[in-house]
N, C-alpha and C positions, 0 to 999 in steps of 0.2 A: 764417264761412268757408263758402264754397261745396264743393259736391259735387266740383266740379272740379280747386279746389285739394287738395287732402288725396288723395291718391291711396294714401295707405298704408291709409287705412279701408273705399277699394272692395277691394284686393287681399286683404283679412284673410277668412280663412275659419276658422269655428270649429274648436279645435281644434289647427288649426294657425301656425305665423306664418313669412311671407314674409320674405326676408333684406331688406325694405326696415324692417319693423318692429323690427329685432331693436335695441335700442338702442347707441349706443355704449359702450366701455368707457372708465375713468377710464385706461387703458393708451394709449386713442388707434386699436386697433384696430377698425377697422369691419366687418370680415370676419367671421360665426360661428366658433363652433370645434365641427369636427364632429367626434361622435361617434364610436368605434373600435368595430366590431362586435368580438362577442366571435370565438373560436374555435371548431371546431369543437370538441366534449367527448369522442368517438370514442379521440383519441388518447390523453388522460387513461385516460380507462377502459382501454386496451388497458393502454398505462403500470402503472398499479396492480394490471392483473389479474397481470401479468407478475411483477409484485414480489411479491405475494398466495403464487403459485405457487413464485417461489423460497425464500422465508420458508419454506415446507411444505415445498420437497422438502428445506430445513436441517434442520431439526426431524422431519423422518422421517429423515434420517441420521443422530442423534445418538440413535435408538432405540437399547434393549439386544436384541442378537441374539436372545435368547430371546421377547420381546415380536414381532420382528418373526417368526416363526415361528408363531405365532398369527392373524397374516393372510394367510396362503396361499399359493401358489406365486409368485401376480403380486408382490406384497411383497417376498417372498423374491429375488428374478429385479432388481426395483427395489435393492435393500437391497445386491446383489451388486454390480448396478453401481457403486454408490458407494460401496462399500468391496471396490476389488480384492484377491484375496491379494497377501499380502506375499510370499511366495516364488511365483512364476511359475510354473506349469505346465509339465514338457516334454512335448516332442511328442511324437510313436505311434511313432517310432524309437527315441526316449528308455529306456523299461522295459524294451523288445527287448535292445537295448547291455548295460544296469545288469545286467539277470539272466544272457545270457552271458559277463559279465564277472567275476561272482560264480561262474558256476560252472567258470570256469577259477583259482578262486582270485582275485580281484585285487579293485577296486574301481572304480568308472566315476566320476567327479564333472565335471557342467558348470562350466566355463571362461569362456565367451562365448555370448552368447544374441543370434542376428538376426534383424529381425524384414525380410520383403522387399517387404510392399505395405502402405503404409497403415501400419506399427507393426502392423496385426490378423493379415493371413494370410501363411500359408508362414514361419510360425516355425520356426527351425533354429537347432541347438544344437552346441558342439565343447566334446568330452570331454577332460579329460584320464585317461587310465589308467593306475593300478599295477597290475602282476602281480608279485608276490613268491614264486612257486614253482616248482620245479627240474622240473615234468612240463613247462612251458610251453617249447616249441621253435620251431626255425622253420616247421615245416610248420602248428600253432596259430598264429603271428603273421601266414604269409600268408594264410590264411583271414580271422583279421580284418581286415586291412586291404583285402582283398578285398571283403570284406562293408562293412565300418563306416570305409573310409579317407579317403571326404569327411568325417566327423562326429570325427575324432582330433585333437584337440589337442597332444596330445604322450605321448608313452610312456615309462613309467619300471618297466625291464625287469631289474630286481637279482634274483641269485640265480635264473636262468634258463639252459636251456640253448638260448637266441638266440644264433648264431656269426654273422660277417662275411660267409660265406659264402650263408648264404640256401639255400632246402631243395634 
């Protein structure tokens, strides 16, 4: 055979082979089958690192509170977030109310708790109040409702001397 005929052994370069050399399959197909590059690995990694991270921050929530008190305020601050109190905080109105409400005798307990942006700010609370004693009149009920009559949930005014008539 001449150099002429055989055109598949000028095209071959070491190394590599030419789609005329690639032989056929017992399939019939004469086309190669190309390779699928991989992906990039970036994403993996971010993937695992992300898993890595929450695995940690589980296992740093299932610490005992005194263990975590041991690693310092940022721990601590950490540790808070993910175990909120179970009874909710009230707000800087809240103790104001409870303590003049105790020392008219009575008792102040939250009702309903709203929260106005977000569930986080401008938390507001409505009381309900007992006063069960005969000094509490009308001119003490307008004062507080004066004071504290957006935050009243309801009033429960037995054994008082509150009349119809209002002070």
């Amino acid at each position: 055979m001449s150099d002429s005929a055989s055109p598949r052994l000028s095209r071959s370069r070491i190394g590599e082979r030419s789609v005329d050399e690639i032989p056929v399959m017992a399939t019939g197909r004469s086309t190669p089958v190309e390779k699928v590059p991989l992906r990039p690995r970036w994403r993996l990694r971010i993937f695992l690192a992300l898993n890595a991270f929450v695995v940690g921050l589980f296992l740093f929530s299932q610490l005992d509170p005194s263990t975590v008190k041991e690693l310092g305020p940022v721990g601590q601050y950490v540790f808070g977030l993910l175990h909120p109190p179970i009874e909710p905080e009230i707000s800087a109105l809240g103790p104001r109310l409870r303590a003049e409400i105790r020392a008219l005798g009575g008792e102040a307990h939250v009702m309903e708790r709203h929260h106005r942006f977000l569930g986080l700010f401008g938390r507001t609370e409505l009381f309900d109040i007992r006063v069960n004693r005969t000094e509490f009149g009308d001119l003490a009920l307008a004062g507080l409702v004066k004071t504290y009559g957006d935050c009243i949930w309801g009033l429960d005014l037995r054994n008082t001397h509150v009349t119809d008539q209002g002070p």
